[in-house]
C-alpha positions, 0 to 999 in steps of 0.5 A: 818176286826174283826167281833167278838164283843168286850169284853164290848158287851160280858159283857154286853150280860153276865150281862143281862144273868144273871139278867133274869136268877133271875128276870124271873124263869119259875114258874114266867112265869107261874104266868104272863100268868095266870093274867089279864093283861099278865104283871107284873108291878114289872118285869117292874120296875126292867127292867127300874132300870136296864137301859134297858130302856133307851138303845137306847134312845138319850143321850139328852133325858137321854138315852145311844144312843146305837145301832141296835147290842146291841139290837141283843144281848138283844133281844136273851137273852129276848127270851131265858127267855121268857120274858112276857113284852112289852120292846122290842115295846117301847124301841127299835122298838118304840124308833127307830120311835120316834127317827125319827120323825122330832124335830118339833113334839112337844111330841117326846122328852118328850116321849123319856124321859119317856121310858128312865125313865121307865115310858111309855109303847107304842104299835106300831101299824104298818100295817103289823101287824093285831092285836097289842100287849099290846094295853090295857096297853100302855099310848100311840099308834103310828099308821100307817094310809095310811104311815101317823104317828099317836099319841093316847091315848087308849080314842081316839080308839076301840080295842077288845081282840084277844087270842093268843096262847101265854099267856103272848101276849095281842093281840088287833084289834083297830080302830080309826079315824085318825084326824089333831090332832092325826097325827104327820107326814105325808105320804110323810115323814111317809114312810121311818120312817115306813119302818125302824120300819118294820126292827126293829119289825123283827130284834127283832123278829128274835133276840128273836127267836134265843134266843127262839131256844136255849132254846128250846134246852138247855132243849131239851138236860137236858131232853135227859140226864135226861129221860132213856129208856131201861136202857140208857139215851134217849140222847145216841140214834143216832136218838134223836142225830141227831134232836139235831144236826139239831137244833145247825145247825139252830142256828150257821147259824142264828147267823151270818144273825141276825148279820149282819142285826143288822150291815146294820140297825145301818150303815144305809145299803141301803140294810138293807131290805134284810138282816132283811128279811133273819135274819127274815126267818132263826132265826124263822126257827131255833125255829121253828124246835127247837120246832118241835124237841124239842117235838119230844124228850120230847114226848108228855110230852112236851105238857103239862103245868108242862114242861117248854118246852110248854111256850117257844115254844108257843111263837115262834109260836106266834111270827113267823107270827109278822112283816111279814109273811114269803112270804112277807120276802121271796118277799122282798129278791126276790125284791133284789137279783133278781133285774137287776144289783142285788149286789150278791156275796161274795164280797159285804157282808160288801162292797169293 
């Protein structure tokens, strides 16, 4: 069996790289977090002429039905430039649960047709998540109310802003009254669609915290070959060497968990629940100690607004607890492997 990714993944994860690298410099990231809205309408209109939009959309609603793995690829790279917009929530996780809803439901595919096109911001809000992102800006939110499927407007609900360390995250807390006319699914069939956004929310999660850590230390590594000390680049010191090493473990062992969660999703892997909650857990442990290092060799200068550093790591704190607190993934693996007959060991990675 082949697990690399095919040439075409490659250029396209290239591709994406290197569109960011223009659209998103860091002075740029600095502006966005300073405005009002945390947004910038102009980095969302190029990100919907690039397609971006429209990746997993159905190719019936004008999209390109791509999968779960593009989005692993994706996901990385708007974490590595930090990127200060709510694409990843309408669409992947978003257009994931709205790809779901039954054919019956009457704004489904219109809306489907509006995020391919780049018009339609949406906020998810599922119960997992206490505070909702980018609520003050979206022209729909789907609620979670009791595992039923909620459709509203921001006339139809209540939200107060929730700061977050993280600048460019608008956090809302909402309320509403769930009603005939906003739900468009109910809790028997609510269920299982909420529970597939769940893994979605956290693959994206652990996807933007993989490329998050690997930001954190590309500049980690500038500043050690940059900042000398008695007369030797800080870089040269064994004890500096070795808290980059530990980052590049974290990372190489995260890749192959993110994968693999991205595989289960898009087959539909009745164990998907398992290994997004370990993608989860290792792609955010792996920020999380590139932050730590990472700080660690910037010293305190790392702190500061002028170092690039801050931003980057500021969101992986912030998205650390998103979709999931690290008990409830460490309880979902806990359900499986420990379960009577649990299906653990080499052999049942990819199946006989």
């Amino acid at each position: 069996m082949d697990f690399t990714f095919t040439e075409d993944q490659l250029a396209f994860k290239e591709a994406i790289s290197r569109f960011l690298m223009t659209e998103a410099p860091p002075e740029m990231l600095r502006e966005i977090w300073e405005t009002e809205a945390g947004r910038s309408p102009e980095l969302h209109r190029s990100i919907a002429a690039q397609g971006l939009t429209a990746l997993s959309v159905p190719e019936e609603q004008g999209g390109l039905g791509m999968d779960d793995i593009a989005w692993s690829l994706l996901t990385q790279e708007l974490g590595y430039y930090a990127i200060p917009d709510s694409m990843v929530d309408t669409a992947y996780v978003a257009t994931g649960l709205l790809s779901a809803l039954p054919a019956t439901v009457a704004a489904r595919n219109d809306v489907l047709s509006q995020v391919a096109e780049g018009n339609m911001r949406i906020a998810v809000a599922h119960s997992i998540n206490p505070l909702v992102a980018d609520v003050h800006l979206a022209d729909t939110i789907i609620v979670e109310h009791q595992g039923e499927v909620h459709f509203l407007s921001r006339e139809q609900l209540e939200y107060d802003s929730n700061s977050s360390i993280d600048s460019s995250r608008r956090l809302s807390k909402i309320s509403f009254t769930p009603s005939a006319s906003t739900q468009v699914v109910d809790a028997q069939a609510g269920a299982a669609i909420w529970n597939e956004t769940l893994n979605r929310g956290a693959l994206s999660v652990a996807g933007q915290s993989l490329g998050l850590a690997q930001r954190m230390l590309d500049l980690s590594v500038d500043y050690a070959v940059q900042r000398k000390q008695f007369g030797k680049p800080i870089g040269s010191f064994q004890a500096v060497k070795h808290k980059l090493a530990d980052v590049v473990s974290g990372i190489e062992f995260a890749k192959p968990a993110l994968y693999r969660a991205a595989y289960a999703l898009a087959q539909g892997d009745a164990r998907a629940d398992l290994y997004v909650s370990h993608a989860k857990l290792a792609c955010c442990e792996a920020a999380l100690v590139a932050a730590r290092h990472g700080i660690q060799v910037h010293g305190a200068m790392g702190y500061t607004w002028e170092a690039d550093l801050q931003m980057f790591m500021k969101r992986a704190w912030a998205l650390n607890a998103s979709w999931g607190t690290r008990e409830f993934h460490r309880q979902r693996i806990a359900k499986d492997i420990f379960a009577d007959g649990a299906a653990v060991g080499p052999r049942y990675t990819f199946g006989e």
